[in-house]
Backbone as ProteinMPNN parsed JSONL, in Angstrom:
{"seq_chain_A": "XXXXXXXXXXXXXXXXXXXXXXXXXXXXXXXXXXXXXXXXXXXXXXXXXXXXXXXXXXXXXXXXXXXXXXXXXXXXXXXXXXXXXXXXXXXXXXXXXXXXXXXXXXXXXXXXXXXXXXXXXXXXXXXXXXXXXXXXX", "coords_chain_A": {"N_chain_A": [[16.389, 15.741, 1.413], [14.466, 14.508, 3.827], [11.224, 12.659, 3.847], [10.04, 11.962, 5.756], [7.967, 9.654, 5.663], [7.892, 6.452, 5.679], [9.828, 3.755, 4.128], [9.602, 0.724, 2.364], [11.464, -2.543, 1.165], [10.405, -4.601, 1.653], [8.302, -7.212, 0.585], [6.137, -8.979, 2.16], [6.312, -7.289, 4.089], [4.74, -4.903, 3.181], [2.286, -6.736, 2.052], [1.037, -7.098, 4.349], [0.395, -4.704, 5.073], [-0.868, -3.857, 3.394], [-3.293, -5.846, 3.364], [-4.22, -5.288, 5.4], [-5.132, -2.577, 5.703], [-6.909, -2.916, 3.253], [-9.026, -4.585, 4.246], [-10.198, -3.204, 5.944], [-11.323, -1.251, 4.794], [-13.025, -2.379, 2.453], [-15.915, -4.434, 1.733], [-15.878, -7.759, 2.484], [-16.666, -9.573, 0.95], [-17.862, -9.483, -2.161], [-20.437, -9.939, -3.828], [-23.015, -12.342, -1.7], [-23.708, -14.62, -2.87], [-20.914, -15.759, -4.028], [-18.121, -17.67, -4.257], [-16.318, -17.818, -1.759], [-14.045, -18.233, -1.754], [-11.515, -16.888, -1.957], [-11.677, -13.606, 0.103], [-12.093, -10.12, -0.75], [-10.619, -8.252, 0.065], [-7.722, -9.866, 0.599], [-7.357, -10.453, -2.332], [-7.155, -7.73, -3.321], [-4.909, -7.302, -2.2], [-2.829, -9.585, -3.217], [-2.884, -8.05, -5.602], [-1.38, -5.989, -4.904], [1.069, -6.835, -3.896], [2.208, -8.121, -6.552], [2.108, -5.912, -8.444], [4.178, -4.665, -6.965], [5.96, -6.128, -6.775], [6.473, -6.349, -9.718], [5.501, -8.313, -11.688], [3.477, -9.758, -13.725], [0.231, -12.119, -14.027], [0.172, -14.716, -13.918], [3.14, -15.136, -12.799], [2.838, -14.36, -10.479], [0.742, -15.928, -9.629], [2.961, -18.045, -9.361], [4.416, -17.193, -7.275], [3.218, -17.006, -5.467], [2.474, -19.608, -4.912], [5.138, -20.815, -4.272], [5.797, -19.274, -2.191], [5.711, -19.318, 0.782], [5.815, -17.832, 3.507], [4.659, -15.818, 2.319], [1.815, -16.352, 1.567], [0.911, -16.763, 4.071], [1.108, -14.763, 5.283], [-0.752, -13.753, 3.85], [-2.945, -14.615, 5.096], [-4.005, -17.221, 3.144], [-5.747, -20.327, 1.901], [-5.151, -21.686, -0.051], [-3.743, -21.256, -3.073], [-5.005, -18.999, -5.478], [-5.906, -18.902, -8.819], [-4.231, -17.374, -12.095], [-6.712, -16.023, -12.912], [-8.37, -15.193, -11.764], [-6.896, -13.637, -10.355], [-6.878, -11.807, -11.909], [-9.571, -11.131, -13.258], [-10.56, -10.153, -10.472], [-9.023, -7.843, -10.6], [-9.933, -6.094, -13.077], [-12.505, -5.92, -11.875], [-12.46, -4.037, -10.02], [-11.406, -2.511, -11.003], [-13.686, -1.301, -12.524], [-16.011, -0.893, -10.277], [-13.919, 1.222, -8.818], [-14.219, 2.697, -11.172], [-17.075, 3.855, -10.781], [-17.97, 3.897, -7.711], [-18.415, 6.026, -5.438], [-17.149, 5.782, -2.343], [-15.168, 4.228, -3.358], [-13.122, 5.692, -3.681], [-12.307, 6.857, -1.48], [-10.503, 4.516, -0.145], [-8.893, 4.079, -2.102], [-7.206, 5.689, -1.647], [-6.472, 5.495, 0.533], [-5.162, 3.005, 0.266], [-3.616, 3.69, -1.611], [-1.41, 5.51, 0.013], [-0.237, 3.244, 1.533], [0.561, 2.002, -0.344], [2.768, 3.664, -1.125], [4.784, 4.138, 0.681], [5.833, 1.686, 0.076], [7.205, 2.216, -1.812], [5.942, 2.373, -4.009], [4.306, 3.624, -7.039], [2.301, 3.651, -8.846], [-1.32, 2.005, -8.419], [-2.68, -1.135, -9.052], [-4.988, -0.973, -10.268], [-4.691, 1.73, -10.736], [-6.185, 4.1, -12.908], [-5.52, 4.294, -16.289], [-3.4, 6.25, -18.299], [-5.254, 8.752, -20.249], [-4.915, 9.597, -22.59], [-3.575, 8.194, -23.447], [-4.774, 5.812, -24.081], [-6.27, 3.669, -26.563], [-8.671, 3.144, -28.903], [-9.456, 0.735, -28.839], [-9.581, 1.015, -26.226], [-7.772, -0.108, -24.652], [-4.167, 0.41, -23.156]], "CA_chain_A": [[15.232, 16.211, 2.16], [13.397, 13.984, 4.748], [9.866, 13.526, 3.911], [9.219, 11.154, 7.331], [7.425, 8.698, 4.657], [8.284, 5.128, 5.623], [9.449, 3.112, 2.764], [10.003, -0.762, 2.442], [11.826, -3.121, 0.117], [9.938, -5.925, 1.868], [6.791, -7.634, 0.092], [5.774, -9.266, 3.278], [5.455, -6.244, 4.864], [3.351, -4.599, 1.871], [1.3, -7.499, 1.889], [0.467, -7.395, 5.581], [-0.467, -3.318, 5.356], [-2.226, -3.529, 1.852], [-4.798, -6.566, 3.626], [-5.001, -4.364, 6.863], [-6.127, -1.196, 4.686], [-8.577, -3.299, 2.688], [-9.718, -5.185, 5.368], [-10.782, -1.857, 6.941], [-11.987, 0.015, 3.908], [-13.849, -2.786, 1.534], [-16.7, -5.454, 2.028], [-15.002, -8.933, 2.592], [-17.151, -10.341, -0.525], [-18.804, -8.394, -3.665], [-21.568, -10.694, -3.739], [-23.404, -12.962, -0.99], [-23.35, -15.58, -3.341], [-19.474, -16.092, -4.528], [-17.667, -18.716, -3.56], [-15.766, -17.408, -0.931], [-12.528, -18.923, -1.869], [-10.737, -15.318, -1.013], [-11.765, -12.298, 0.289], [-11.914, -9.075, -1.512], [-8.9, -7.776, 0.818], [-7.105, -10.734, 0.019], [-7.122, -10.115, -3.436], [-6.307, -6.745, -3.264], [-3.181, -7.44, -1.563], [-2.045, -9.9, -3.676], [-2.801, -7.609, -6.901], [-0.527, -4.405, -4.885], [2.247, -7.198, -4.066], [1.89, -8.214, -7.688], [2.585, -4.635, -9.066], [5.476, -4.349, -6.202], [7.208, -7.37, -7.654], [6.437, -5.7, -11.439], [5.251, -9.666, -12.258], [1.95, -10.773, -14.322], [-1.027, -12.425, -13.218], [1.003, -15.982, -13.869], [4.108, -15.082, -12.125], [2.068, -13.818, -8.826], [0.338, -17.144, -8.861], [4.038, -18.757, -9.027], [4.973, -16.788, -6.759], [2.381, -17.51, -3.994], [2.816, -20.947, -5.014], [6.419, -20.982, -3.872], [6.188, -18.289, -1.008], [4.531, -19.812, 2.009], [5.328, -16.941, 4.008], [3.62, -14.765, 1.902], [0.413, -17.051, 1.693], [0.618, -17.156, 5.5], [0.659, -13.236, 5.927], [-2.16, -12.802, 3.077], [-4.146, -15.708, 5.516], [-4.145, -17.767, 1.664], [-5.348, -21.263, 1.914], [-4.654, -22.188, -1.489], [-3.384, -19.681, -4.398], [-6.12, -18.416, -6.647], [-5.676, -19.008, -10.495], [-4.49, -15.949, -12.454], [-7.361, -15.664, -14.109], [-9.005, -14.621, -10.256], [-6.524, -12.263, -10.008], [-7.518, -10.774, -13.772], [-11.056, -10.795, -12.795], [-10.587, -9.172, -9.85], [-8.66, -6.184, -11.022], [-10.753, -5.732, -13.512], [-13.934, -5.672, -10.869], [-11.627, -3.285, -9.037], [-11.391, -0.635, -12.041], [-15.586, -0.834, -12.562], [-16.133, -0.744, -9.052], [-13.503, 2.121, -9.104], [-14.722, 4.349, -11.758], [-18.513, 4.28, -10.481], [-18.571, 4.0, -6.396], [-17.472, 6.729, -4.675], [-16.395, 5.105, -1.564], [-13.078, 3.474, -3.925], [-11.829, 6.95, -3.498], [-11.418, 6.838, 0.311], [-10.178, 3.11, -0.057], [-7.946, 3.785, -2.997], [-6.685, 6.67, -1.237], [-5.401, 4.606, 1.788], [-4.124, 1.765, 0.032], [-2.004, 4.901, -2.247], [-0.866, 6.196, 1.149], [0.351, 2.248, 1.874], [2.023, 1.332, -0.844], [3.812, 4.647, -1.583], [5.562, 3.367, 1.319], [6.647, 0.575, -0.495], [7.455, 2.562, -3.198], [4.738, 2.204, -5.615], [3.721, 4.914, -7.449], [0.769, 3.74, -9.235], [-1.57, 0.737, -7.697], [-3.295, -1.903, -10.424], [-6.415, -0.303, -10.832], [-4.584, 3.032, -11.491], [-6.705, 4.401, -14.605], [-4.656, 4.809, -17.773], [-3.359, 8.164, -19.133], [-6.693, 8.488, -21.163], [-4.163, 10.392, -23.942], [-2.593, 7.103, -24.615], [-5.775, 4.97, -24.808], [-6.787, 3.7, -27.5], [-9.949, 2.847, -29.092], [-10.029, -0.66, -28.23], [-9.709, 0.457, -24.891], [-6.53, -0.568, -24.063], [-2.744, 1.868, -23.402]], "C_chain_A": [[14.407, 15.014, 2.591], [12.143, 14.212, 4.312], [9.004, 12.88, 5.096], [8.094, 9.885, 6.949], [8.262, 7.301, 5.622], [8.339, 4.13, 4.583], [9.948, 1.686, 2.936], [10.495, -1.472, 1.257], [11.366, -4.413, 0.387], [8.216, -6.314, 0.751], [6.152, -8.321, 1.266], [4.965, -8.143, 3.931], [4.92, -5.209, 4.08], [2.259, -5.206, 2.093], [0.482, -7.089, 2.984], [-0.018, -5.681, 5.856], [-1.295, -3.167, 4.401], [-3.349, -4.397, 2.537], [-5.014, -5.86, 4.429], [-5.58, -2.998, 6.042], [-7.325, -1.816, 4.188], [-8.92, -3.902, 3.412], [-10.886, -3.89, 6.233], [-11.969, -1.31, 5.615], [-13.156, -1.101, 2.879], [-14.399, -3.928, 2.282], [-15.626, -7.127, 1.468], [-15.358, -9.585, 1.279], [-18.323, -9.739, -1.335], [-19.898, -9.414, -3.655], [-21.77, -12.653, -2.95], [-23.11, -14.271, -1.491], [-22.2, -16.259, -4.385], [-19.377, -17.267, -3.61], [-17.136, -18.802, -2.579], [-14.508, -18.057, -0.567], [-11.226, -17.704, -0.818], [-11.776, -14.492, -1.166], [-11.481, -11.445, -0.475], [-10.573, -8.553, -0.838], [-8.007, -8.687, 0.442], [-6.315, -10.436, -1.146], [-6.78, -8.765, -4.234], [-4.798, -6.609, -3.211], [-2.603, -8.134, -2.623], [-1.987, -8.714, -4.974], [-1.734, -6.441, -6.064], [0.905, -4.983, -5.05], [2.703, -7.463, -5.681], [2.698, -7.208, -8.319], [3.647, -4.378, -8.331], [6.481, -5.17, -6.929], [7.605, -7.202, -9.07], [6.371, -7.624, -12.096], [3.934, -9.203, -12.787], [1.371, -11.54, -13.461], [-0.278, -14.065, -12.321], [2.211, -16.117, -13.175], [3.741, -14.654, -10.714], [1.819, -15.228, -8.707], [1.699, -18.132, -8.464], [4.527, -18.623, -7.83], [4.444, -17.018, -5.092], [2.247, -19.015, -3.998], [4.01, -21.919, -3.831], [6.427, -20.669, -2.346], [5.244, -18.9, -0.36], [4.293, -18.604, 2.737], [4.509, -15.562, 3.611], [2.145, -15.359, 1.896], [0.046, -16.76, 2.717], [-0.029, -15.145, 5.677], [-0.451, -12.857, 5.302], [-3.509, -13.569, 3.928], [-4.714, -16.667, 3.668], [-4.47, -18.952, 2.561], [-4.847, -22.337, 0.833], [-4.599, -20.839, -2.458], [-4.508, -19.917, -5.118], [-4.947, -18.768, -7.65], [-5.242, -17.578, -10.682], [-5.278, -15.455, -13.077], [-8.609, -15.039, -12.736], [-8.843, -13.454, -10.155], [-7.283, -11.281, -10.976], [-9.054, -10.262, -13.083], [-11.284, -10.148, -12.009], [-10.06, -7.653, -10.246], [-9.465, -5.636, -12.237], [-12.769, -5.426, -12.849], [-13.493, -4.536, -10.199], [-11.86, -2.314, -9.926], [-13.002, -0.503, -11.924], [-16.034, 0.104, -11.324], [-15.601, 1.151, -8.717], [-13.764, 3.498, -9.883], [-16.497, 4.78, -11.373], [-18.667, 4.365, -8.612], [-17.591, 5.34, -5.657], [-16.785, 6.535, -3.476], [-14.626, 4.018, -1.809], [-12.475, 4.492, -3.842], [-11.557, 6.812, -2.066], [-10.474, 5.654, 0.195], [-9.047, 2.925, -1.291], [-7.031, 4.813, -2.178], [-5.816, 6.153, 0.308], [-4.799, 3.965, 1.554], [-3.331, 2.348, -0.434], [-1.318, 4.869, -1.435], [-0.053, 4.478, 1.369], [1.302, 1.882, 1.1], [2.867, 2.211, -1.51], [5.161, 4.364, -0.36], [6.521, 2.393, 1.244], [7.853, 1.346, -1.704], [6.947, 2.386, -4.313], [4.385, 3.377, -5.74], [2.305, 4.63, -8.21], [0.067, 2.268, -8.632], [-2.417, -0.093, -9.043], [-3.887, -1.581, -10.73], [-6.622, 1.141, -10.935], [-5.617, 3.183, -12.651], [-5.65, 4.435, -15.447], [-4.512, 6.009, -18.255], [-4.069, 7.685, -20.042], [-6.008, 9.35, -22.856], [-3.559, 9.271, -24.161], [-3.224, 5.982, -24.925], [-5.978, 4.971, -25.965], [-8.043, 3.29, -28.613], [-10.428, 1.66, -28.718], [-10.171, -0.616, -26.784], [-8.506, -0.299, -24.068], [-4.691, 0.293, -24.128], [-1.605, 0.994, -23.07]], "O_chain_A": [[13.662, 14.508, 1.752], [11.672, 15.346, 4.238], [7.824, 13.082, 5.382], [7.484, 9.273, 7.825], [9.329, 7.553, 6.182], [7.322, 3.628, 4.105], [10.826, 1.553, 3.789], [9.996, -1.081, 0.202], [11.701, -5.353, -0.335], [7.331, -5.527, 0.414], [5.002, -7.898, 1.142], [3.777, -7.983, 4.209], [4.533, -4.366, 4.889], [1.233, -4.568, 2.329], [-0.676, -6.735, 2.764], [-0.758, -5.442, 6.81], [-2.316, -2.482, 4.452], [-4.466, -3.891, 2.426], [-6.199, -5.527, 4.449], [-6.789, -2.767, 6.055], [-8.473, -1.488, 4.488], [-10.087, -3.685, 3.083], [-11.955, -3.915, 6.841], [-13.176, -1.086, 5.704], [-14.201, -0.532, 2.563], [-13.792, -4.449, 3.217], [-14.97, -7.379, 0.457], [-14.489, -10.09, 0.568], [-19.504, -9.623, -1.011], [-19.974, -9.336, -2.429], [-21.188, -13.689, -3.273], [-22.419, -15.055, -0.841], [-22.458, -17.049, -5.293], [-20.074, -17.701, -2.693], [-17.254, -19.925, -2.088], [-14.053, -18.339, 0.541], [-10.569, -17.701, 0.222], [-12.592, -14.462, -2.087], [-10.495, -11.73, -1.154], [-9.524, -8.547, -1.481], [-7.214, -8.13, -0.317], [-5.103, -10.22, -1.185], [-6.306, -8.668, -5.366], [-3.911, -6.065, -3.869], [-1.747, -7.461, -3.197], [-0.831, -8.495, -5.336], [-1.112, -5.86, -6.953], [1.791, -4.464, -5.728], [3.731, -6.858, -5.986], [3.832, -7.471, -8.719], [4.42, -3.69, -8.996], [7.528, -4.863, -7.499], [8.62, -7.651, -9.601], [7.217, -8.033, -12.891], [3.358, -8.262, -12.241], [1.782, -11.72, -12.315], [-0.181, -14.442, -11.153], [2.474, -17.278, -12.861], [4.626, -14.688, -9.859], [2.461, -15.871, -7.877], [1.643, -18.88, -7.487], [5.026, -19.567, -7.218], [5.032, -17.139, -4.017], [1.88, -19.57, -2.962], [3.934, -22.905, -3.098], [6.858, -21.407, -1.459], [4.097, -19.049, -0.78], [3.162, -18.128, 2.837], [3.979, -14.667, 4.27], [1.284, -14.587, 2.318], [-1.133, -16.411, 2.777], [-1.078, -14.601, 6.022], [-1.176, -11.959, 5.731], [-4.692, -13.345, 3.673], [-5.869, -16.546, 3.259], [-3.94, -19.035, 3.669], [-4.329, -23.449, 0.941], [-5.25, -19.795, -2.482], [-4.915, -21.057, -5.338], [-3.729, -18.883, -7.513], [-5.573, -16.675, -9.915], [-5.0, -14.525, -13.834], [-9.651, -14.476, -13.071], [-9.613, -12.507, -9.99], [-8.025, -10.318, -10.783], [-9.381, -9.196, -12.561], [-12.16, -9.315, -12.243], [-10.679, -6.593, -10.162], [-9.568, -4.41, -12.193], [-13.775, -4.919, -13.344], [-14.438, -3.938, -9.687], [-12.499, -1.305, -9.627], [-13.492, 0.392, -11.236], [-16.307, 1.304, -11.302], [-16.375, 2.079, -8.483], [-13.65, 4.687, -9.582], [-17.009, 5.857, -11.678], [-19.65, 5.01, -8.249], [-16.377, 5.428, -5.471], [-15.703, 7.121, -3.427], [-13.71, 3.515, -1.157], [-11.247, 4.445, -3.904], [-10.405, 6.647, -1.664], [-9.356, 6.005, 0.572], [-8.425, 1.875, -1.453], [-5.852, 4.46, -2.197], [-4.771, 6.532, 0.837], [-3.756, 3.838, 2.195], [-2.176, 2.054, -0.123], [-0.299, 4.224, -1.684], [1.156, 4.705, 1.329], [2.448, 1.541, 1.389], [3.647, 1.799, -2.369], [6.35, 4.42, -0.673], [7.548, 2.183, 1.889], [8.935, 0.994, -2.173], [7.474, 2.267, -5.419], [4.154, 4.155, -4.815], [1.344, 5.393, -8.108], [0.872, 1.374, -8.369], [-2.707, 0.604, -10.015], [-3.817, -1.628, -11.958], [-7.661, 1.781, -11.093], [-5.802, 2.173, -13.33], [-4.629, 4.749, -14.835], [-5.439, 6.742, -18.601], [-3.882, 6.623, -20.636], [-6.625, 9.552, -23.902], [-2.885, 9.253, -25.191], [-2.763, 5.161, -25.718], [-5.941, 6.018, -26.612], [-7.264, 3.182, -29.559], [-11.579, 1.465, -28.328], [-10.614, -1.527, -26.084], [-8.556, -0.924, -23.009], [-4.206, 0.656, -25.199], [-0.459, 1.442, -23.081]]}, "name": "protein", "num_of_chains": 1, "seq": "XXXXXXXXXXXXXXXXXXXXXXXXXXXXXXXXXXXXXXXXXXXXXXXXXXXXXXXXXXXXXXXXXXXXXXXXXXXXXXXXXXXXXXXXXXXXXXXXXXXXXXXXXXXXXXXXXXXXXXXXXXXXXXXXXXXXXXXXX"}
């Protein structure tokens, strides 16, 4: 059964629809006074390619290390640390469980990278039945 879905085995072309979604849907930088190394879209993208590739924070940064053409399509001029990425996805869940505007904006980037074939995106929540008190599943 056809479901007319478009799906990709590329990370390239992930990358280049996950920054065009957040580009559209989120503010370029969470606060005026960051550094403005990357963009919030940016860092989106890399965290969806990230979860596409099923790598860690440390194997993304290798990985954009290596990959020019992926730098090129995220507009990178130097790779973030993984400790950027961390920080960000963790700004991403907060952000997430209190603004209501991350539901439209999570809800497009879903729609993008189910495409890819992702089923959950980084800042999925956690089945709250397998948390555990520290806060972590």
């Amino acid at each position: 059964m056809a479901t007319g879905r478009k799906t990709t085995k590329s990370a390239l072309a992930l990358a280049e629809t996950a920054l065009d979604v957040a580009e559209r849907a989120i503010k370029p930088y969470s606060c005026s006074k960051s550094r403005h190394d990357f963009t919030q879209p940016q860092l989106v993208a890399v965290l969806v390619v990230r979860k596409f590739l099923r790598t860690d924070y440390r194997g993304m940064q290798q990985h954009l290390a290596e990959w020019s053409d992926l730098r090129e399509r995220l507009r990178l001029t130097k790779v973030p640390h993984f400790t950027t990425l961390q920080k960000a996805e963790q700004r991403l869940l907060k952000k997430g469980a209190s603004n209501g505007s991350w539901i439209e904006f999570s809800s497009a980037l879903a729609a993008a990278a189910a495409s890819a074939g992702l089923t959950a995106l980084p800042w999925t929540p956690p089945d709250s039945s397998r948390a555990t008190s520290a806060g972590t599943s």
